[in-house]
Residue, then its C-alpha position, 0 to 999 in steps of 0.5 A: x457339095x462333095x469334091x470331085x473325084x480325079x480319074x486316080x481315085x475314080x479308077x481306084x475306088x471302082x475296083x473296090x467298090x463298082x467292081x469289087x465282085x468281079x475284079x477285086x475279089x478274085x485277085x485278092x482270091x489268087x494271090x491267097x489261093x497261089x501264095x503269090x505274095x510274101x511280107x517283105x516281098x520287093x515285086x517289080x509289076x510290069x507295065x506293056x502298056x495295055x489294059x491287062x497290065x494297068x489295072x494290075x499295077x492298080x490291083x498291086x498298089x491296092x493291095x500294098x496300101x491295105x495289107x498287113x503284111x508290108x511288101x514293096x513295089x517297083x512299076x517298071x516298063x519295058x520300051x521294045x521300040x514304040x512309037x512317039x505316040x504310043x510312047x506318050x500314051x504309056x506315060x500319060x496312063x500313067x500319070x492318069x492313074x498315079x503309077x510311078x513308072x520306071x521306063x527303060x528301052x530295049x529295041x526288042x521290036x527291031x529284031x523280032x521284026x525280022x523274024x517270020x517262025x514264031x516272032x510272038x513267041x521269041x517276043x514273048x521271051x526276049x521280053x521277059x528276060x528283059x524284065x527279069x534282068x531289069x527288075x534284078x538290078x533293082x533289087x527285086x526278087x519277082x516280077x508280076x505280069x498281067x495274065x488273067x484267068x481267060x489267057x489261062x484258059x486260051x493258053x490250056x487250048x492253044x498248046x492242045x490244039x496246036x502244040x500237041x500238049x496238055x499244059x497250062x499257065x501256071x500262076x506262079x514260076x520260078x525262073x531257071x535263067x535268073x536264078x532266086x527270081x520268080x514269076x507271079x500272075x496275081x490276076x489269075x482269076x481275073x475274068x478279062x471280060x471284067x477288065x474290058x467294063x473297068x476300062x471302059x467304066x473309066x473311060x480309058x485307053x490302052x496301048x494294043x500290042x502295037x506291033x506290025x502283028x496287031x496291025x495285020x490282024x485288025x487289017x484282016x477283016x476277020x478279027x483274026x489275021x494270023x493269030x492263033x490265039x485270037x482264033x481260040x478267043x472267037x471259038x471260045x465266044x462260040x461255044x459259050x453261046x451253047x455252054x456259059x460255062x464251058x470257061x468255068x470247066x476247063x479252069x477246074x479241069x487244069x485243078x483236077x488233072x487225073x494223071x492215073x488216066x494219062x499214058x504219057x506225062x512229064x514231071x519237073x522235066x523228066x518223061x514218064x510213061x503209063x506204065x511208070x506209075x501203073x507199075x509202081x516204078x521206082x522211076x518216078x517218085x512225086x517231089x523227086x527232081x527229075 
């Protein structure tokens, strides 16, 4: 009679298998395409909490036990003030899937609480550099987060309908406040929709954002709340019911960018005009620091 498997080996052995198609080859399919991972590579996976960042730290540990090319690992989790209980539950995820977590605190959740303007924003970056700062004193030199291909796609929308720009997430990033670090997003093309059926597949449970902005939006009714990016999930599973392939297109939009159309653009920082490059202004010259 064959042994039973432990949730560990459950959870691993699907995303090789079950789900190979759909999660395993396409992040294999980013970190080659990005160039998102180096021999000798000592990369810091952080861990919130949620599915997006679990299965992440799994794809990682995957990759690390199957490539040729040796690089290492750090797991590391950032406390911004849970509770008891979601605090248990990061550590019992954990332990459930085999991923050796290094947990350190940093009240993040005690200031943004007080913030009104964009608390998810100043979040997103007081986390970060948390990260970064973290993950340096251990001697890494990356850090990989859990964005996957369908936060690209929300992120490409939300700063054209909200922010009055046309900019995407890039796979990779190199810090300007930590200098030598570098941001990499190995799920890149990873669907979420994936992530959702791994999870439930394996019968799992992760941590929402767990902050009092989550817990709005649930209590809203509509899903939604004041959540922008959420607004852009519900419109997106709207215009898919018309075009299934409307996600595909703008990912191949932010690939194809024809920036001889635009009549403004940015380059490494510096602002251009159309007539710039209609002109063949010596203004800008492509590679050049700005």
């Amino acid at each position: 009679m064959p042994r039973e498997l432990t949730p560990q080996e459950t959870a691993e052995r699907s995303l090789i298998k079950t789900y190979r198609k759909s999660i395993w080859n396409p992040f294999i399919a980013a970190v080659k395409r990005y160039e998102l991972v180096a021999p000798g590579d000592h990369i810091a996976v952080c861990v919130s909490g949620g599915k997006d960042s679990f299965i992440l730290a799994k794809l990682m540990q995957e990759l690390q036990r199957h490539t040729d090319r040796p690089f290492a690992l750090t797991f590391l989790a950032m406390d911004p003030g849970y509770n008891p209980a979601n605090r248990a539950l990061l550590e019992e995820n954990a332990r459930r899937l085999g991923i050796p977590l290094t947990i350190f605190e940093s009240g993040i959740f005690d200031v943004t609480v007080q913030v009104e303007k964009n608390p998810c924003y100043l979040c997103a970056r007081m986390r970060r550099g948390s990260l970064y700062a973290k993950a340096r004193e251990l001697g890494c030199g990356k850090i990989a987060l859990g964005h996957h291909y369908s936060d690209v796609i929300e992120t490409t929308l939300l700063g054209l309908f909200y922010g009055s720009q046309l900019q995407a997430m890039p796979p990779k990033l190199r810090s300007r406040n930590f200098p030598g670090m570098e941001l990499i997003r190995p799920l890149y093309c990873v669907h979420e929709d994936a992530v959702v059926r791994w999870r439930d597949y394996n019968q799992l449970r992760f941590l929402q954002c767990a902050c009092r902005f989550t817990e709005a939006r649930d209590a809203s009714g509509d899903g939604v709340g004041d959540s922008k990016r959420q607004e852009i999930k519900l419109l997106l599973r709207e215009l898919k019911k018309t075009n299934p392939n409307i996600e595909k297109s703008i990912f191949r939009a932010i690939h194809g960018v024809q920036l001889d159309t635009f009549p403004g653009f940015k380059h490494r920082g510096a602002a251009y005009t159309f007539t710039d490059l209609y002109n063949g202004s010596p203004r800008f010259e492509w590679g050049a620091d700005a």
